[in-house]
ZAVEX-357461 format. One record per residue (C-alpha): x, y, z; residue in one letter. Coordinates in steps of 0.05 Angstrom, whole numbers, padded with zeros to 5 digits, always signed. Example, Ala and Ser with C-alpha at 12.3 -4.5 7.8 and 13.67 -1.06 7.14 Angstrom:
2
+00246-00090+00156A +00273-00021+00143S 
This chain:
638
+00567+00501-00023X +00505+00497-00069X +00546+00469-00128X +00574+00409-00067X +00507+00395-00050X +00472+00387-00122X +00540+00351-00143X +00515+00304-00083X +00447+00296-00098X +00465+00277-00168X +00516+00230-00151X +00468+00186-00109X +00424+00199-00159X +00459+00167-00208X +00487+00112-00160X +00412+00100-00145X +00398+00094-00229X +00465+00051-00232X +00437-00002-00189X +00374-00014-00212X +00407-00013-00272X +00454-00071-00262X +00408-00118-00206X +00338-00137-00213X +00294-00165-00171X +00320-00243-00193X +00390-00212-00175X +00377-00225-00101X +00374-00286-00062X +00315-00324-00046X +00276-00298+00005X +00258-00359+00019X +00260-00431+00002X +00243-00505+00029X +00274-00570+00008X +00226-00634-00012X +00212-00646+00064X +00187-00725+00049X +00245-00739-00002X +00292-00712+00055X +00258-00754+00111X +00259-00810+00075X +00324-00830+00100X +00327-00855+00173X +00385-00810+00190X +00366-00748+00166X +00356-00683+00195X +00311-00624+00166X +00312-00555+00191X +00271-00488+00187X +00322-00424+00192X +00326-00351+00188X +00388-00315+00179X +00413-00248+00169X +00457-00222+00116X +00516-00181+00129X +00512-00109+00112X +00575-00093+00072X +00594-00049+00009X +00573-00093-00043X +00537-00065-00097X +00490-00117-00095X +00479-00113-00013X +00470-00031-00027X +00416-00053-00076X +00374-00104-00026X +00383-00046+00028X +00351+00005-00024X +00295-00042-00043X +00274-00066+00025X +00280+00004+00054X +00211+00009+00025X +00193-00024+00075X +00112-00016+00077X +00114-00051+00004X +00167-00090+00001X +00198-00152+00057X +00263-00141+00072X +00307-00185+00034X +00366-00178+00081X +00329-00231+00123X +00319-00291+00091X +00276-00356+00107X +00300-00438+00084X +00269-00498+00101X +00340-00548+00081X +00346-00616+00087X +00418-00607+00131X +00439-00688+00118X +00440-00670+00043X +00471-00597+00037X +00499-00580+00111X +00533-00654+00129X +00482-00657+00182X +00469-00720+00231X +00420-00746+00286X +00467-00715+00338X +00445-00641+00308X +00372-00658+00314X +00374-00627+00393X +00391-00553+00370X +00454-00534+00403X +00510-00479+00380X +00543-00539+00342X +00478-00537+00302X +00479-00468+00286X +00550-00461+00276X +00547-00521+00225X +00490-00486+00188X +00514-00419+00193X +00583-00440+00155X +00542-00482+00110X +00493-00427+00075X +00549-00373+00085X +00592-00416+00040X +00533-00421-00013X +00509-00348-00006X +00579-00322-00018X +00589-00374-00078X +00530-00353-00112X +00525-00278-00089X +00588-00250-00060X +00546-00241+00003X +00555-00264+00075X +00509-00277+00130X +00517-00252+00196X +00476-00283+00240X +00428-00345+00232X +00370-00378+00281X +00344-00447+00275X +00267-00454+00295X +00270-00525+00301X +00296-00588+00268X +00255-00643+00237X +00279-00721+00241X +00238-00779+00213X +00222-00814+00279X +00194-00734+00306X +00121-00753+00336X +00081-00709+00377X +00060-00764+00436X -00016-00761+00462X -00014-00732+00528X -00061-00733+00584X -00090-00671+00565X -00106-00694+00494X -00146-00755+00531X -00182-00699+00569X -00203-00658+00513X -00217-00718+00479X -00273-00751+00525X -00307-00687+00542X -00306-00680+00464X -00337-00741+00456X -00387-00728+00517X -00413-00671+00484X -00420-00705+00420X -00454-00764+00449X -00501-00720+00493X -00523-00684+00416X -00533-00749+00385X -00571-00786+00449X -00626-00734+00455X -00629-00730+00380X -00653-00805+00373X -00690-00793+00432X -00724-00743+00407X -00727-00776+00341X -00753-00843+00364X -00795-00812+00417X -00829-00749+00392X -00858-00708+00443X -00938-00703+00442X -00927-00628+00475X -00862-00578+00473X -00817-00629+00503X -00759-00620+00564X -00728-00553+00546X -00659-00585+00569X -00662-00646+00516X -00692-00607+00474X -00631-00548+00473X -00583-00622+00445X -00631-00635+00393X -00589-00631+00330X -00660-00644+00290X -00683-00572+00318X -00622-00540+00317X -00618-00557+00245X -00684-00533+00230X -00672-00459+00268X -00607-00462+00220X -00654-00463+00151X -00705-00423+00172X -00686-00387+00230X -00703-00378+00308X -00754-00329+00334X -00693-00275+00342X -00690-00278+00258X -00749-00246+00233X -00765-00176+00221X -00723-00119+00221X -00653-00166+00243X -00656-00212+00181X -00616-00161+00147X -00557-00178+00200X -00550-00250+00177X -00520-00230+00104X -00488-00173+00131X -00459-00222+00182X -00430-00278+00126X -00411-00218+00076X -00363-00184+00133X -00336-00267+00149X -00317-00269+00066X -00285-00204+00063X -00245-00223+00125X -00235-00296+00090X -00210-00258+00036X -00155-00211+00076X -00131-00269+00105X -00117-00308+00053X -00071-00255+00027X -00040-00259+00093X -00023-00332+00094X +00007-00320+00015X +00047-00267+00059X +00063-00309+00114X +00083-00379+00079X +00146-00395+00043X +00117-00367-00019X +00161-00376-00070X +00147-00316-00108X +00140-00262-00055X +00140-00202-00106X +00067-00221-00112X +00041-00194-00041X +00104-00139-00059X +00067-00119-00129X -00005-00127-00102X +00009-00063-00060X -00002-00025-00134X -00047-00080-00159X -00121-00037-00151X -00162-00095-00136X -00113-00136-00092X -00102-00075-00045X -00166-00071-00026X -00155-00125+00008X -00109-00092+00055X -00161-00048+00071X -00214-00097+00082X -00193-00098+00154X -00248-00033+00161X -00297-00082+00141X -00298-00115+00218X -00325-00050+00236X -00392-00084+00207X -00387-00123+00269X -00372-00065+00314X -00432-00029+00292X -00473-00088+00293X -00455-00105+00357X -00464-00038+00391X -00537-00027+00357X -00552-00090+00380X -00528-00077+00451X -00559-00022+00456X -00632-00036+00427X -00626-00091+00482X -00621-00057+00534X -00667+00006+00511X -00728-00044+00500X -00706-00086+00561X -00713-00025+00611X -00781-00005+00583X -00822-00067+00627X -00758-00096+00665X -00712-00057+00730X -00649-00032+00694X -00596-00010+00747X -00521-00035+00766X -00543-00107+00786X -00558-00111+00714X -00481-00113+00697X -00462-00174+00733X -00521-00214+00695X -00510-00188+00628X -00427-00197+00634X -00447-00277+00652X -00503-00274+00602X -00452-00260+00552X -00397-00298+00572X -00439-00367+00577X -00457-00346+00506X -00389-00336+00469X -00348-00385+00509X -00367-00460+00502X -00349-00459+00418X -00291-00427+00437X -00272-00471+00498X -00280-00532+00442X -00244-00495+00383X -00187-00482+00436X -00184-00547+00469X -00170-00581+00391X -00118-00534+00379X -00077-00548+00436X -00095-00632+00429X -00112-00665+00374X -00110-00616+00316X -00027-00623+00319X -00031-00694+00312X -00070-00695+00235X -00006-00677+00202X +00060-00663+00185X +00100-00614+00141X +00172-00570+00145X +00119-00513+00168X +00076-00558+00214X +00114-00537+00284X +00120-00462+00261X +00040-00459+00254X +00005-00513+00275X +00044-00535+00346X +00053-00467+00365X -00007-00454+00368X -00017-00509+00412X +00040-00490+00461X +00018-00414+00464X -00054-00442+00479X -00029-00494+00531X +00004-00425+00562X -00042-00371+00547X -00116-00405+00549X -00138-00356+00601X -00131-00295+00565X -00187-00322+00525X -00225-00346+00583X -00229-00283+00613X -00251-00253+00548X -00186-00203+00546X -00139-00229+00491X -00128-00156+00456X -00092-00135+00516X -00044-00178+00507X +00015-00184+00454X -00013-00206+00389X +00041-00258+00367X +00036-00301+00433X -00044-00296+00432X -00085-00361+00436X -00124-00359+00369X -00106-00294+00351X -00167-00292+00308X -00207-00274+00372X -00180-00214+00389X -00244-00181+00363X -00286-00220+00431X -00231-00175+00482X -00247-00106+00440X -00329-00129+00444X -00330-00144+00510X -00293-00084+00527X -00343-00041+00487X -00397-00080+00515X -00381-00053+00585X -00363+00010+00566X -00423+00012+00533X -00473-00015+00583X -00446+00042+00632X -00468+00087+00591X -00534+00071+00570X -00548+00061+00651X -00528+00130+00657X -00580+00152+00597X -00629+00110+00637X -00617+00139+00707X -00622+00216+00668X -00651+00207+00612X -00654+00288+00586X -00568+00277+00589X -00579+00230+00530X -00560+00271+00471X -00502+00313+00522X -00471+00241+00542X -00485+00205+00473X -00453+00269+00436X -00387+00271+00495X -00374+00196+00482X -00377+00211+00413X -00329+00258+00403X -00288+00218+00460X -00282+00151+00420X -00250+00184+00348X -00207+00242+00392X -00173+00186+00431X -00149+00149+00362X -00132+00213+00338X -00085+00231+00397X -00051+00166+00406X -00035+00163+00341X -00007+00234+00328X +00039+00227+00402X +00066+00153+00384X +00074+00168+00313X +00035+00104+00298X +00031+00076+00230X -00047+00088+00182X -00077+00030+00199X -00078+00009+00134X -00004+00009+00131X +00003-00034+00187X -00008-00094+00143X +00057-00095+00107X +00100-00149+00086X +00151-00165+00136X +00098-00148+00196X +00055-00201+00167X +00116-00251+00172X +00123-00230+00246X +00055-00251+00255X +00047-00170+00267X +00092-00173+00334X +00126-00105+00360X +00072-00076+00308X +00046-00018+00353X -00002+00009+00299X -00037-00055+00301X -00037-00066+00370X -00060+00003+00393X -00097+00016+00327X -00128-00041+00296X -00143-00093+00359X -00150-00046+00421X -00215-00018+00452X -00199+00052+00438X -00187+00043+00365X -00254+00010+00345X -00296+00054+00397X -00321+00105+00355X -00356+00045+00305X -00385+00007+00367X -00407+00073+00393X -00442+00096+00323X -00487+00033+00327X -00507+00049+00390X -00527+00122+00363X -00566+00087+00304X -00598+00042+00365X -00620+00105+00405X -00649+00145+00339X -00681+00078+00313X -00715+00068+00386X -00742+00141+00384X -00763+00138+00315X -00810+00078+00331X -00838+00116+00405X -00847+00170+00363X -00879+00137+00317X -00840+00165+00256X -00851+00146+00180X -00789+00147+00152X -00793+00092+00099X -00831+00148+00064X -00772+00213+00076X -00742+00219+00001X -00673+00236+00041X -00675+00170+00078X -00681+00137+00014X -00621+00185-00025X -00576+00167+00039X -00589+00089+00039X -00576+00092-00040X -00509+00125-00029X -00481+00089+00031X -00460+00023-00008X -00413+00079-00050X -00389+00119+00005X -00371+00053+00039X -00332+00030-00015X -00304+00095-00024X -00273+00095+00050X -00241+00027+00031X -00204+00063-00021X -00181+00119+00030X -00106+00122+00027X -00093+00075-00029X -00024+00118-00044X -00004+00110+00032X +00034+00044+00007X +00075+00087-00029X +00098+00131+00009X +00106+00154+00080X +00050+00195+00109X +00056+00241+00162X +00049+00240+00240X -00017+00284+00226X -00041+00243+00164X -00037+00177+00206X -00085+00212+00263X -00123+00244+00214X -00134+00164+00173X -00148+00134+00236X -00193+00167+00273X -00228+00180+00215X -00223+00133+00162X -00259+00068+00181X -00310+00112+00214X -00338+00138+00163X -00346+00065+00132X -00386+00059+00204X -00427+00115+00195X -00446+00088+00119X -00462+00020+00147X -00513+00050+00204X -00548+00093+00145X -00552+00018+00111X -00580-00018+00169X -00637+00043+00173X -00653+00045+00112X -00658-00046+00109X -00709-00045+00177X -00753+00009+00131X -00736-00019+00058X -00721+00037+00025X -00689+00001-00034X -00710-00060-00068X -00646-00080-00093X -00611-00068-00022X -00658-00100+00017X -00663-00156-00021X -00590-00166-00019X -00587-00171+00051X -00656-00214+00067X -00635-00267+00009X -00653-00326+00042X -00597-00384+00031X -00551-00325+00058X -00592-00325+00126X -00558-00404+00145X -00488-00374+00130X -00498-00313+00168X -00521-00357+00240X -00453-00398+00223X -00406-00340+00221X -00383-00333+00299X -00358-00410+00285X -00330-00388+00218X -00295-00339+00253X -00271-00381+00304X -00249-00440+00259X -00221-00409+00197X -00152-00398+00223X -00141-00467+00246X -00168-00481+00168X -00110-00430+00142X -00052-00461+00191X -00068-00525+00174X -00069-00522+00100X -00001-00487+00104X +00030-00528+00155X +00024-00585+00108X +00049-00560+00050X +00116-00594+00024X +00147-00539-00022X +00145-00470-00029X +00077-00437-00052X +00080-00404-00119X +00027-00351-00126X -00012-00324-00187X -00089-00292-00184X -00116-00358-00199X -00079-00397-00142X -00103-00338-00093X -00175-00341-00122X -00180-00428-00104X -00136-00416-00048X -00191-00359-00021X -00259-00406-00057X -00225-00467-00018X -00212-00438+00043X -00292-00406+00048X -00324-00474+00032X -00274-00514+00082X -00291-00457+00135X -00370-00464+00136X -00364-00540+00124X -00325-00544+00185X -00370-00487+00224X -00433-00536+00221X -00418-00593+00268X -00391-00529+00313X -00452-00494+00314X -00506-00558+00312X -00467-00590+00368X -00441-00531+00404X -00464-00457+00395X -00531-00473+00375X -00540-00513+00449X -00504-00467+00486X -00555-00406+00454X -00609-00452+00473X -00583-00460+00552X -00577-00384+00556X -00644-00371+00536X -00675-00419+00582X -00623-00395+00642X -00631-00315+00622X -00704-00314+00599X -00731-00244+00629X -00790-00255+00680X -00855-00247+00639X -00896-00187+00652X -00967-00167+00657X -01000-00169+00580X -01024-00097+00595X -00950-00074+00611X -00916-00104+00549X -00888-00061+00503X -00931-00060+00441X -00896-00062+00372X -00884-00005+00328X -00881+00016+00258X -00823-00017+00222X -00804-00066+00286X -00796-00135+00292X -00848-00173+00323X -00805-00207+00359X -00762-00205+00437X -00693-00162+00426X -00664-00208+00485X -00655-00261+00434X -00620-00231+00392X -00542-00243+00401X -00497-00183+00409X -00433-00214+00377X -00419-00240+00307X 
């Protein structure tokens, strides 16, 4: 039985050896491939179509070999499924009459590339899908809604430029109408240089940590869209997986927990200073959910309403519809997930601007959040008993749900073929990387470095002098990029049910916890070099522009890509101008958004939300190592 069973083993072995032996990677078919999409249109009668098909599994040495190589799957695509933009006049005998996709369509297709596949490979393909077909005379047509978007575009534009002359012809002898004032793109420009009253003191440091999170993510998703596209070398996203450098970047997902943490400290300090001279009880809920929803939602109402107008009619390409329109039907469909400030919850391929995801899981944490700091108000001896329960809460939940549905690490979740699904039926990123529960325990550990800060400055503790302060702020930058080398192997091989808890309730938390021992150790400067790195002041601008950079970057990404005309081939220099290009094009486009948009709308919510002054003997008086400035002005999101 033994001698079988080892006769077996060596047998596949050697079958194994065999085919790598015989079939390299350039033994395979394409994985994908588009035809000169202009040189094909060209011709009135012509027909171009985008297609997946399937190949059929069989015997074939050669199939045996693709179905080895793409079981691998958390490294490798799976080159069983294969991707052509053709030009179906030229190769397929194609005509006008298949433009309309019917079963005709298909079928003609279908026996076209299974005649070419099995001609050059000895393969067949099983089943094929066309996404859409592509004739010259194809023109999106303006709609009513595009006129709509359009003039209350316009209106806002022309409301920013009218009470800028106004302003600029008129100067005002005192502090001016608040109202014109909030439009004035000459003031708003100036608060963008040198910052608003919300931008001295201890919170400068969040600016640079702000635009050095937006990189890192510019940086991941570039990689993504080299994943995405019809790249026409796909073994370099397959190779970067043992590339040291270039999987970091599939890690660099932990950095948004900058934001988390961010965002809970400054939710937190808020409302701990706020409930020292102002009521703090349930009716504060209602204003603060407004507060914040008046705050995040205009730039996104005008990043959305482009998207679903006029951003599909600035270009063409064989990847155009797949990127660019879709977006625009899914947001035509789906804009109210975003209005309500709940996309996470909702599949992740068919979410309006997927890039906000992160304003659901905020929000979310926001309320969660502001019950809990009303309950440390109400009682406030349970606050170390409730702050250490909701603690332990927020990294056992990730832990469970990942050990009973025998998710994915998180980390793993960005692999090759779920990034060309746009990460649909992916239930390690939807549970995992996007939801409430799996970001919790970050949120919550800024609000822990909130609570500590706040009693370190009643108390009235030095701790810019503690030697241990100073040892922990030198080594959180390494810990930090220690925990974005945490489970570098996992890409290959499989980890185990109790590994993937273990990585994800664990793993991007401790980044968390190294990034609130940074942010204490920045308000009392215990490192030159550090501090200085974060209060640099040309990285202060870029910081305030990063909620629009992360708004607008992805309609930067789909558009670049949807215009492309042949394949992508990728080397570490195309990725590095692909990566420089996309940054600049980002923050370029982020400025009209903010002067005309965010930095107005911050403006009307501080003049609409301004808490009622107080007595001067019953304001709080500043302590050691605060900012001199009100903590209601200082935004709780990006």
């Amino acid at each position: 039985m033994w001698l079988l069973l080892l006769c077996a083993v060596s047998v596949f072995a050697q079958n194994g050896t065999e085919l790598r032996d015989v079939f390299d990677y350039q033994s395979m078919p394409a994985l994908s491939e588009l035809d000169d999409f202009d040189k094909c249109l060209k011709d009135p009668e012509a027909v171009y179509c985008i297609v997946d098909m399937e190949l059929l599994e069989d015997d074939t040495p050669l199939y045996q070999y693709i179905k080895n190589y793409s079981s691998l799957y958390y490294r490798n695509y799976k080159h069983s499924k294969l991707h052509r933009g053709v030009c179906g006049t030229q190769h397929c005998g194609l005509n006008l009459t298949h433009a309309n996709i019917t079963d005709l369509t298909v079928d003609t297709l279908r026996e076209c590339f299974n005649g070419s596949i099995h001609k050059g490979y000895g393969l067949q393909v099983e089943s094929l899908s066309v996404r859409y077909c592509k004739t010259q005379k194809d023109r999106l047509p303006i709609d009513w809604l595009d006129i709509i978007i359009g003039l209350l575009i316009l209106l806002v534009l022309f409301v920013n430029l009218g009470c800028s002359a106004y302003y600029f012809f008129w100067p005002p002898q005192e502090r001016g109408n608040r109202y014109l004032l909030a439009f004035c793109i000459q003031k708003n420009w100036k608060a963008l240089k040198y910052g608003g009253s919300a931008d001295g003191g201890i919170f400068k440091c969040f600016q640079a940590m702000r635009f050095y999170t937006m990189a890192m993510i510019l940086g991941l998703h570039s990689m993504i869209f080299i994943g995405y596209g019809y790249t026409e070398n796909p073994e370099f996203i397959e190779n970067s997986y043992d590339d040291f450098f270039k999987s970091l970047l599939f890690n660099a997902r932990i950095i948004v927990q900058i934001f988390f943490v961010m965002g809970g400290f400054l939710m937190a300090y808020k409302m701990l200073t706020y409930a020292e001279t102002h009521e703090f009880s349930l009716k504060t809920v209602p204003m603060a959910i407004v507060n914040r929803w008046l705050r995040l939602m205009p730039a996104v109402l005008v990043v959305m309403g482009l998207a679903m107008t006029w951003v599909p009619h600035l270009g063409s390409g064989p990847m155009w519809d797949a990127v660019v329109k879709r977006e625009r039907d899914i947001c035509r469909m789906n804009w109210w997930q975003l209005v309500i400030l709940m996309p996470n919850v909702f599949p992740f391929e068919n979410l309006c601007l997927p890039q906000a995801w992160y304003l659901g899981t905020d929000t979310q944490l926001f309320l969660m959040t502001m019950v809990v700091m009303l309950i440390i108000w109400r009682w406030p001896r349970s606050g170390v008993p409730v702050l250490s329960g909701v603690m332990v809460v927020s990294l056992l939940i990730p832990f469970l749900q990942s050990y009973f549905m025998d998710l994915l690490p998180i980390r793993v979740s960005i692999f090759p073929e779920s990034i060309r699904n746009i990460f649909g039926f992916n239930y390690t990123f939807y549970h995992a990387y996007v939801s409430a529960q799996g970001n919790w325990a970050g949120y919550h550990l800024g609000v822990l470095t909130a609570w500590f800060y706040h009693r370190a400055q009643n108390n009235k503790w030095n701790l810019g002098e503690s030697w241990f302060l100073k040892a922990l702020f030198f080594i959180s930058i390494p810990i930090a990029f220690g925990t974005v080398l945490m489970g570098w192997d996992l890409h290959h091989r499989e980890a185990t049910a109790f590994e993937s808890a273990i990585f994800n309730a664990l793993n991007q938390n401790f980044f968390a916890f190294a990034i609130c021992i940074f942010i204490i150790g920045c308000f009392y400067k215990c490192n030159k070099i550090y501090v200085s790195s974060v209060e640099w002041g040309p990285l202060q601008p870029l910081g305030r522009m990063s909620y629009c950079a992360m708004l607008v970057h992805a309609t930067v990404l789909r558009t670049y890509g949807g215009q492309m005309r042949r394949s992508f081939y990728a080397t570490d220099y195309t990725a590095i101008m692909l990566y420089a290009g996309i940054v600049c094009t980002t923050y370029l486009a982020s400025l009209p958004l903010h002067l005309f948009v965010e930095a107005p709308a911050c403006a009307l919510q501080k003049i609409w939300f301004s808490p009622k002054r107080v007595p001067r003997e019953e304001k709080m008086t500043v302590k050691p190592g605060a900012s001199n400035v009100s903590v209601s002005t200082v935004s709780t999101h990006i």
